[in-house]
C-alpha angles and dihedrals in degrees: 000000000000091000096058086044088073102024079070092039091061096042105104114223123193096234124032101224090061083064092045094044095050085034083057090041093047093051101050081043079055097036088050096044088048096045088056125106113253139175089236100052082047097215 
């Protein structure tokens, strides 16, 4: 995951609030995969 993380953050976009905008919309894709239940977390 780290890897993609700043694989995006080197990737050059023409305007700054397109990478703002994908940055906001990676992390709540992140936020919502982390927050659900797994065998592995154990919750």
């Amino acid at each position: 995951m780290r890897d993609m993380a700043g694989f995006l953050s080197k990737i050059n976009y023409p305007d700054h609030s397109t990478q703002k905008a994908v940055t906001w919309l990676v992390r709540a894709l992140l936020i919502k995969l982390s927050n659900k239940p797994t065998v592995k977390s154990g919750r």
